[in-house]
N, C-alpha and C positions, 0 to 999 in steps of 0.2 A: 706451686700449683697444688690446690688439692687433690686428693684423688678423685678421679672419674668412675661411674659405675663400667661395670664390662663391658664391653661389647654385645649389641643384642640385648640388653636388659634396662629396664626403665624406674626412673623415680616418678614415684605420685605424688606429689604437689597438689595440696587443696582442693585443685582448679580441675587438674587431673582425675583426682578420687569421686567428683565430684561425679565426674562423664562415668566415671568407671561404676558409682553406686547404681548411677540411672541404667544402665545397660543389667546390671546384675538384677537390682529391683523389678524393671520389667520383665524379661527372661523369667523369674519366679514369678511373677503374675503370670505370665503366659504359661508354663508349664505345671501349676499349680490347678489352674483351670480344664486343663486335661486329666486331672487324676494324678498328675503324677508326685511321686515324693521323694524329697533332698537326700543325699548320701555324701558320702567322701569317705577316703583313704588314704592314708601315709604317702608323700611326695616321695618317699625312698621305701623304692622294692627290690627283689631281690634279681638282679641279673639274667636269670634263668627265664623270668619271667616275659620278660621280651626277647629272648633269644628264641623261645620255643614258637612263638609265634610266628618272629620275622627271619630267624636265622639268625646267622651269627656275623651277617654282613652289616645288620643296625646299626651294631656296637660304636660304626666309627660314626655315627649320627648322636650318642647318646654321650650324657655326661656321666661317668661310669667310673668305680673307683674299689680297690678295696679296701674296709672297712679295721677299724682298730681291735675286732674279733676274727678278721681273717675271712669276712664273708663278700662275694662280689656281688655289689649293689648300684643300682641306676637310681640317679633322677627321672622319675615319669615322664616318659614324652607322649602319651596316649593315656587313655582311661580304660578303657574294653578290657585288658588284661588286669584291672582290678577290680572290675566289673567283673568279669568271669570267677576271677580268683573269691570273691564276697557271696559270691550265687552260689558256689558249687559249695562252699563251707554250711548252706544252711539251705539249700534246695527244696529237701522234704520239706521245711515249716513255711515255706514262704508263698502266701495264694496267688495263682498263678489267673492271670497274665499278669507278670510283675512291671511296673508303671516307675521308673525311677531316671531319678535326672540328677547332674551333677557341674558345676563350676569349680574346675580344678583348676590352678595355676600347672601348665606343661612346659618342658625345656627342652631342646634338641641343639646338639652342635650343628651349625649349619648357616652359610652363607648366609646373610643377612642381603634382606634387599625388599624393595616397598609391599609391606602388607605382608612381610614373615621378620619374624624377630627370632630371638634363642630364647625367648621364654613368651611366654602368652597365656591369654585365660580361656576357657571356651566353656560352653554349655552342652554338656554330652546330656542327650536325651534317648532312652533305652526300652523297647518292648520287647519281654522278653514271654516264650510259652504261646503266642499266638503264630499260626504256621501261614495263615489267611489273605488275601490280598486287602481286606478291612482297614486289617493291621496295619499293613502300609501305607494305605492312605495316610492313615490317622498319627501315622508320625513323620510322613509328609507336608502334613497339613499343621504342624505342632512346628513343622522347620518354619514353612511358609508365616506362618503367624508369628513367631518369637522373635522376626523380621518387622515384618508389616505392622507391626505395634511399634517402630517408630516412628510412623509416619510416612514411612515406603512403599510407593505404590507398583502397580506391574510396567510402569513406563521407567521403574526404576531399577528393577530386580528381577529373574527367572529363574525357576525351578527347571532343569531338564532332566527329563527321565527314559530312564533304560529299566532293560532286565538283560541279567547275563545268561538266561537258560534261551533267553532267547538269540541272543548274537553267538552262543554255541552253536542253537539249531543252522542259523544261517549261514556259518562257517562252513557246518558239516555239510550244508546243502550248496554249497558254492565248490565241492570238493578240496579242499583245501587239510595238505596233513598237520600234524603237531607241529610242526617248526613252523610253517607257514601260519598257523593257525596265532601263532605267540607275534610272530609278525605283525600278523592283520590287528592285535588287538592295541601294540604301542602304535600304528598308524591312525589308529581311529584316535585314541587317546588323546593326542596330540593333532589332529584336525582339525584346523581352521587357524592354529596356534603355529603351523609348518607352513612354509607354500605348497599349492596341490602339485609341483612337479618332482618335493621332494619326497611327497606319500610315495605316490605313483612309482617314483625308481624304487621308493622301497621295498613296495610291492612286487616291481620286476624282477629287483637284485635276488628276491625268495624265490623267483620261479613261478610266480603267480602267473596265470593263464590272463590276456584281454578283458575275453568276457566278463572273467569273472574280477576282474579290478574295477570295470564298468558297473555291474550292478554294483559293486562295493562301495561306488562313487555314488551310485545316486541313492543306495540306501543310508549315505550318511546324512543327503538332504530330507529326509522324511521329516517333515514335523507334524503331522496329524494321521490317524488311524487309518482312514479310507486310504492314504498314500501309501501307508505303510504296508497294507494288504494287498495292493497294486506291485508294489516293488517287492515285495517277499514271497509271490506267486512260484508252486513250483519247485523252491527250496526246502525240502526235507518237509516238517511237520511244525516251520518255524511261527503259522499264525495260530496252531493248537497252544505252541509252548507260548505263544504270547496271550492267551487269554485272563490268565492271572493280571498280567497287566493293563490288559482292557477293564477289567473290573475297579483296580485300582485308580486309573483315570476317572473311567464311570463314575466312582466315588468322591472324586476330589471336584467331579463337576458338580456333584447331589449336593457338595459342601458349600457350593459358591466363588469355589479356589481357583474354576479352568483359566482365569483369563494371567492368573500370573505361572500356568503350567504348557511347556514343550514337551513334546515326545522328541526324542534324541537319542538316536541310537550310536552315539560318538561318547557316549555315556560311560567309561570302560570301568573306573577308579581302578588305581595301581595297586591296590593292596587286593591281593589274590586270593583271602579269605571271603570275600562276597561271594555268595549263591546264588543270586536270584534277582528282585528290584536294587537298581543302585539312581541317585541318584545326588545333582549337585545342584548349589543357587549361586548363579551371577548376577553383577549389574548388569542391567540392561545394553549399557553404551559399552560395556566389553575392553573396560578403561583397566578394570582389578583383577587381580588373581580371584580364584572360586570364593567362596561366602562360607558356603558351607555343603558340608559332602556326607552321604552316607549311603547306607543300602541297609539291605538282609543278609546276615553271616549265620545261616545256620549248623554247621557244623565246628563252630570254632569253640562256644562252649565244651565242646566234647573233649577236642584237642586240648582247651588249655585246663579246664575242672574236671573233665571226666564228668559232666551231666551234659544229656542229651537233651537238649533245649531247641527250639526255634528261638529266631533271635531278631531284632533290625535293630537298627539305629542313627544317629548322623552325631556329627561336631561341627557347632558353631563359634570361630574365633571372634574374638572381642579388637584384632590389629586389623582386617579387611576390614567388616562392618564399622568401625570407628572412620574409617579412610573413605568411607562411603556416604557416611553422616555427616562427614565435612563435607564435605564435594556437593551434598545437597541442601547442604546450610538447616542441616535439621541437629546441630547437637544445642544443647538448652543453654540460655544465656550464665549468666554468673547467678549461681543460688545465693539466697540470703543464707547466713552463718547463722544467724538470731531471728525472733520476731520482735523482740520489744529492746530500747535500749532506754538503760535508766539515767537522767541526767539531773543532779545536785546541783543547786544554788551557790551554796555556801556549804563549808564543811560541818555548821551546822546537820547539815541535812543528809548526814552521809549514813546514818542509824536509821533514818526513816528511809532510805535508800538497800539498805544491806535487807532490812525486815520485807521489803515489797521484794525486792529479790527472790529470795528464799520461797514467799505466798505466791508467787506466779510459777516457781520453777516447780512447784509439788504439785500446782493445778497445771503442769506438761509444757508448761510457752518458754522458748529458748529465750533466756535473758542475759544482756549485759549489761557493765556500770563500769566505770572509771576508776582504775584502783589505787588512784592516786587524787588529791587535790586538784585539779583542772578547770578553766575559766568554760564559761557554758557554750560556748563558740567552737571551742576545741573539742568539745563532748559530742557536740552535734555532729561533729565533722567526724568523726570516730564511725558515728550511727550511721551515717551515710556512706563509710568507706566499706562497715561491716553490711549493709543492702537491708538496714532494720527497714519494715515495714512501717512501726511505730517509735514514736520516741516518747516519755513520759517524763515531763519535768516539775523537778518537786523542788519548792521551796518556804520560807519562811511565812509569807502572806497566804501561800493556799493553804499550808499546812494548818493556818490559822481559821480558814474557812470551812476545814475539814472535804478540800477540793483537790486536783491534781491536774494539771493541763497536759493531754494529749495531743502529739503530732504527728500526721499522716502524713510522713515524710516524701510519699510521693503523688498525695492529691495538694502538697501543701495547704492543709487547712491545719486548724485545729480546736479543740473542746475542752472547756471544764468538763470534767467529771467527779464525782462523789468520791471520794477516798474506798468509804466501806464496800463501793458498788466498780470498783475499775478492774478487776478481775474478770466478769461475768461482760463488762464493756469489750471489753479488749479481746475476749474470747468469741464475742459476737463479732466484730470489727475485722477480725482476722477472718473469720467464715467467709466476710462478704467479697 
């Protein structure tokens, strides 16, 4: 048997690269049209660099190793901390609000299971220098979009959003100490994904008061403002601390975006460098793991570059969304490899074949030919395995007319055309 790739890691097959260009292609149209601009970094960094972030409990998530210098380095399983590490190297020169995006291949040890792999690609989209709730929007609405440009609609996908200054205030106003507080927040985390009996003991096993597991219940069903203001009544100064996020909403409704947007304060994301907006995109039917996740981390520039930045951001994987574009029958049929495929008569004709070759492929149209003697049946069938659009067959009698027979291999017709004029034809012919 040959060898198998690892575990968690995939081959790209034609067919594959193909899905994987479309998802890349559009992702840069959509974030290109935001202002923003491509970056990347070294898939091996240095050790420290995600240890300082997450601690030193990652390590057994990361593929990690050391180095033939004696240095310990990791495979990237995130981008933020090279994102941090590239900002803080050149802060002063860079005009601020920095607008950058990036599609990194990442890696992590780690159970495999549908819609997580040990490697992946994702679309990190980053505003960095804007403190504002604007800001948020707008790269909320850069998740929402970088989506929905596949043809995805909100009967297919949800954005749900939180802010954490806000489920602070709530905590602190539901009285709730530090231990209990770290409690309430892996319950929320995980609500809807637990059964509600086993929140609830969770909540008890802390010492949590009734009351206040009650309003904790029904503040996790909020999904619109008026509710939210209702149920937050009384708690601390928690609809002050949520105005940032009412503006944020506000703005994704000015945008057009409300109808694929929830308020969702079960919002929590596990990674404890968020400050502020966090939020995640699901499908709709609740079939996949999240889409795509992010918030505002504004003080982790500081922690990881020592530059004091405001910050948001999200990561969009390319293993959910692919898992979801099946499931909707939205990934693109088989792309043509070629546009035109060239087919000789007789080996005569194989010079007059090489020379139009060459004239199409400097005028941009993906061409093939036969690199061998072949009967014209077999040529054909080549063109139509390859998904040509066109076939152009040249042989002895046209060549004599100074003619060339094209065929629209999927209107099944076909045309003389001029020899001197089949270029400017076929370039027309492909438009239509």
């Amino acid at each position: 048997m040959p060898p198998l790739p690892l575990p968690g890691f995939r081959d790209f097959y034609p067919d594959e690269f193909s899905l994987r260009t479309h998802l890349f292609g559009t992702w840069r149209a959509v974030a290109t049209r935001y202002g923003f601009q491509e970056y990347d970094g070294p898939p091996l960094e240095p050790l420290e660099l995600y240890t300082a972030k997450s601690g030193e409990e990652i390590v057994t998530q990361l593929y990690n190793f050391t180095d033939k210098g004696g240095r310990e380095v990791a495979l990237r399983p995130e981008m933020t901390p090279t994102l941090a590490r590239m900002v803080a190297a050149r802060a002063n020169g860079l005009r601020k609000p920095i607008r950058w995006f990036s599609i990194p291949q990442l890696y992590r040890y780690e159970r495999q299971q549908r819609g997580r792999l040990r490697e992946h690609f994702q679309l990190n989209c980053d505003l960095i220098g804007e403190p504002g709730p604007i800001g948020d929007a707008e790269i909320i609405a850069l998740a929402v979009d970088a989506v929905r440009a596949f043809g995805l609609g909100p009967s297919d996908f949800r954005v749900r959003v939180s802010d954490r200054r806000v489920l602070s205030e709530l905590l602190a106003g539901l009285g709730l100490d530090r231990a209990q507080v770290a409690v309430a927040y892996q319950v929320l985390d995980k609500f809807g994904r637990a059964p509600r009996e086993v929140s609830v003991g969770r909540l008890r096993d802390a010492a949590v008061g009734p009351d206040a597991i009650g309003r904790l219940l029904t503040l996790s069903g909020v999904r619109t403002w008026d509710a939210f203001r209702e149920a937050a009544a009384g708690l601390g100064d928690a609809v002050g601390a949520a105005e940032p996020l009412r503006r944020t909403l506000a703005a994704l409704e000015a945008m057009g975006l409300a109808e694929f947007v929830d308020l969702d304060l079960t919002i929590v994301r596990g990674l404890a460098y968020y400050t502020g907006t966090v939020f995640e995109l699901f499908d709709a039917r609740g079939e996949l793991r999240a889409i795509c996740g992010g918030g505002r981390y504004d003080n982790l520039l500081q922690a990881l570059g020592g530059v004091d930045l405001p910050a948001l951001g999200f990561g969009l994987g390319d293993v959910v969304l692919t898992e979801l574009l099946r499931d909707r029958g939205l990934v693109p049929g088989d792309q043509s490899a070629i546009d035109v495929f060239l087919a000789g008569i007789g080996e005569e004709d194989a010079s007059e074949v090489l020379a139009l070759a060459h004239e199409l492929r400097d005028a941009g149209l993906r061409v093939e030919y036969a690199l061998s003697p072949q009967p014209l049946g077999k040529q054909l069938r080549l063109a139509d395995a390859r998904n040509a659009r066109l076939a152009v067959v040249l042989g002895p009698d046209e060549r004599a007319r100074g003619e060339l027979v094209v065929k629209d291999l999927a209107a099944k017709t076909q045309s003389a055309v001029r020899r001197d004029a089949v270029g400017a034809w076929l370039l027309e012919a492909l438009r239509g």
